[in-house]
N, C-alpha and C positions, 0 to 999 in steps of 0.2 A: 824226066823232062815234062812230061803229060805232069804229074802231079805240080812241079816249081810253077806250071802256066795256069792253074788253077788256081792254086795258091794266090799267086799274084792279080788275078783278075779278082779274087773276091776281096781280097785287100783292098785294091782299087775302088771295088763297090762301096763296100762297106764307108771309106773313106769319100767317096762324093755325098753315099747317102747322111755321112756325119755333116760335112761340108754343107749341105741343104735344110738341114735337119728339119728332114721332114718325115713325121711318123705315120704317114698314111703308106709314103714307100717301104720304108721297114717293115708293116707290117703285110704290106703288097709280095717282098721277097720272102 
C-alpha cells in the first residue's frame, strides 16, 4: 500500500511539474 501511495504521489508530481512546465522545478526535485 506504502509503495501504490508513492507511486501515485510522484505521478501526481511529475504530471503538475509537466503541466507547468517548468524546468527550474524539475531540476529543484
Amino acid at each position: 500500500m506504502t509503495r501504490i501511495k508513492a507511486g501515485a504521489l510522484v505521478t501526481g508530481l511529475v504530471g503538475a511539474l509537466r503541466r507547468v512546465g517548468a524546468p527550474g522545478a524539475l531540476a529543484d526535485a
